[in-house]
Residue, then its C-alpha position, 0 to 999 in steps of 0.5 A: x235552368x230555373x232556380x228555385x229558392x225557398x227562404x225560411x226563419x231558422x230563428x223559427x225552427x222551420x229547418x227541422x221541419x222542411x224537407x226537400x225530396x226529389x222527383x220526376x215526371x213534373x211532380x211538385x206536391x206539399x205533404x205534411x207528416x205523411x198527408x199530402x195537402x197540395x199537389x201540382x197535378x190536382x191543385x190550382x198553383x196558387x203560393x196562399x193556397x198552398x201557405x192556407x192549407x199547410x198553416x194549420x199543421x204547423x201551428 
């Protein structure tokens, strides 16, 4: 099985702020307080793409 890692700054308070949900049917999307702002099945997988797109809720 693959594994997936996701590594963030806890000094940087991103723990609070990133949630994993589980899925199926191949679903992988990126939603920021409620709007979804990348989805696998619409969007080009593209790792800037999705940092670009989440950047500006974050601030």
């Amino acid at each position: 099985m693959t594994e997936v890692e996701i590594e963030y700054c806890v000094p940087c308070g991103f723990l609070d702020r990133v949630a994993l949900v589980t899925g199926d049917h191949g679903v992988l999307t990126v939603t920021v307080d409620g709007e979804r702002v990348w989805d696998k099945s619409e969007d080009e997988f593209d790792p800037d793409l999705v940092l670009r797109r989440v950047r500006p809720h974050v601030g």
